[in-house]
N, C-alpha and C positions, 0 to 999 in steps of 0.2 A: 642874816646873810649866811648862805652856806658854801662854804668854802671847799671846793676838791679836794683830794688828799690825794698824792701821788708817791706813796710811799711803796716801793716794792724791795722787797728784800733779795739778796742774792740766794737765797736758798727758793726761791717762788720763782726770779727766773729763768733756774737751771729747771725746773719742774716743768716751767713755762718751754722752753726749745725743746727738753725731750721728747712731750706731748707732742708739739707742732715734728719735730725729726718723725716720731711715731705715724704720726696723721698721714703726714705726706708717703714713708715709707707703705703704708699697708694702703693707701690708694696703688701707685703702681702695682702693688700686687693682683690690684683687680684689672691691670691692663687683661686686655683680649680679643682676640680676633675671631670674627664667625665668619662659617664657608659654608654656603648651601651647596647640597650635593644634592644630583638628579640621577638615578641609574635606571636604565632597565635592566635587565635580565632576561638573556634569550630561553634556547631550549634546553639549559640545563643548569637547573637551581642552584642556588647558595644551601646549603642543608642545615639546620637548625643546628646549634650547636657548635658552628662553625663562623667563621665571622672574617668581616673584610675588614681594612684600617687603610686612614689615609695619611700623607704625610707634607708636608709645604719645604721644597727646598730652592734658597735661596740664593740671593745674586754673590753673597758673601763666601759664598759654600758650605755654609751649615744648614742642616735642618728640623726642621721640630720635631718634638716629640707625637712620635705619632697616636693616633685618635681613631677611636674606635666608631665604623660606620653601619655598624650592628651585622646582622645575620639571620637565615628563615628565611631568604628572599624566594619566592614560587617563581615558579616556570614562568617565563613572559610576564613578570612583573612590573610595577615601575615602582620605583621608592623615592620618597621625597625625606634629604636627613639634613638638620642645621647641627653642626659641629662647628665646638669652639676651641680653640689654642691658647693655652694660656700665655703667652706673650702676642704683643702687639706687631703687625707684620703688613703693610701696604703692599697695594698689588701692586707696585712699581719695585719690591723686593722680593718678589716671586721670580723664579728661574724656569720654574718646574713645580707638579705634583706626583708624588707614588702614591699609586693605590695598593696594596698588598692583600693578597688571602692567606689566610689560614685555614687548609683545608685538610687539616692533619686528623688521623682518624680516634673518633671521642672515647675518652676515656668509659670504659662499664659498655663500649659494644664491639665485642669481639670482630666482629662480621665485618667493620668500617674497614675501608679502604680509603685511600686518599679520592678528597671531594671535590670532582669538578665542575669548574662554572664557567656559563658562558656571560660576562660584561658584554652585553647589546649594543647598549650606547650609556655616557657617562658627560654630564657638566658639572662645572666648579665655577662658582662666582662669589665675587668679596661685595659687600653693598651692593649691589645690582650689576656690577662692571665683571664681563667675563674673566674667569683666570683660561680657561679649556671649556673646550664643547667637540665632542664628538665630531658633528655635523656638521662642523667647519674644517673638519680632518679627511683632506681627501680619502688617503688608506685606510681611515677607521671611521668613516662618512655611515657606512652600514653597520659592521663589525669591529670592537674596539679590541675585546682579550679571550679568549680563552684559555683560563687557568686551570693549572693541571702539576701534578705532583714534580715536574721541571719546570714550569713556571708559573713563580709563585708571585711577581710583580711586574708591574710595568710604570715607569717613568712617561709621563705625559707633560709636554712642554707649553708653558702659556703661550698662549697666542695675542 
C-alpha cells in the first residue's frame, strides 16, 4: 500500500507563495493594449528621420506613455501600424487620442528645417471597435492636420 506523504515544511512554503507572488506579478506585466492605426498622408511627406507618436488619454485624466508610430511616410501614402501600450486600457476608458510629430530638423543635416506633414486622414481602433476615424469627422471628413513648426499635435476625440 502506498501511502501519501503530506509533509511541507515551512521553509518550501514561503518558496512556494513567493514563486506563486512572482508568477502572478510578471503576468500583469505582460498586460497590454494594441491599437491599429490607419493614416494616409496627403501632399506632403513625413521625412525619414522624423517620426509621429501617438498617445491614449483617458476618462481618468491620465495618459499613456506615448508610442512611436514610425516615420518615411511618402506623399499620398497610406500606412497601416499595430502599436501596443504597455498597460491594459478598454475602449470605454478612452477620452481621447494625441497624435504628435516630431518634425524637428535631424541631427548631421545642416540644411533641415522644420518638417511638414500633411495627416490626410487617420483611424484608431482597439479589437475591431472604432476609438476615431477621420471619415466620421465632419471637419476632418477630408483633411484631418497639417503639421508644421506651431503645430506639433492634435487631440482627436473618440467617437
Amino acid at each position: 500500500m502506498i501511502r501519501p506523504i503530506y509533509t511541507v515544511s515551512r521553509l518550501s512554503a514561503v518558496a512556494l507563495s513567493i514563486f506563486t507572488v512572482g508568477l502572478l506579478s510578471s503576468t500583469s506585466a505582460l498586460a497590454e493594449t494594441n491599437i491599429v492605426v490607419q493614416m494616409t498622408t496627403g501632399s506632403d511627406d513625413l521625412r525619414g528621420g522624423n517620426n509621429a507618436f501617438i498617445s491614449l488619454n483617458l476618462v481618468d485624466g491620465t495618459s499613456t506613455p506615448e508610442v512611436s508610430l514610425g516615420g518615411g511616410f511618402g506623399q499620398n501614402s497610406r500606412v497601416r501600424k499595430r502599436v501596443t501600450f504597455r498597460r491594459t486600457v478598454s475602449l470605454a476608458q478612452i477620452r481621447s487620442i494625441t497624435i504628435r510629430h516630431d518634425g524637428s530638423p535631424r541631427r548631421g543635416h545642416p540644411a533641415d528645417g522644420y518638417d511638414n506633414w500633411d495627416l490626410q486622414k487617420v483611424s484608431a481602433s482597439l479589437a475591431g471597435r472604432n476609438i476615431y476615424n477621420s471619415v466620421n469627422d465632419g471637419p476632418r471628413s477630408q483633411f484631418v492636420q497639417r503639421f508644421t513648426g506651431q503645430t506639433r499635435q492634435i487631440v482627436l476625440p473618440r467617437q
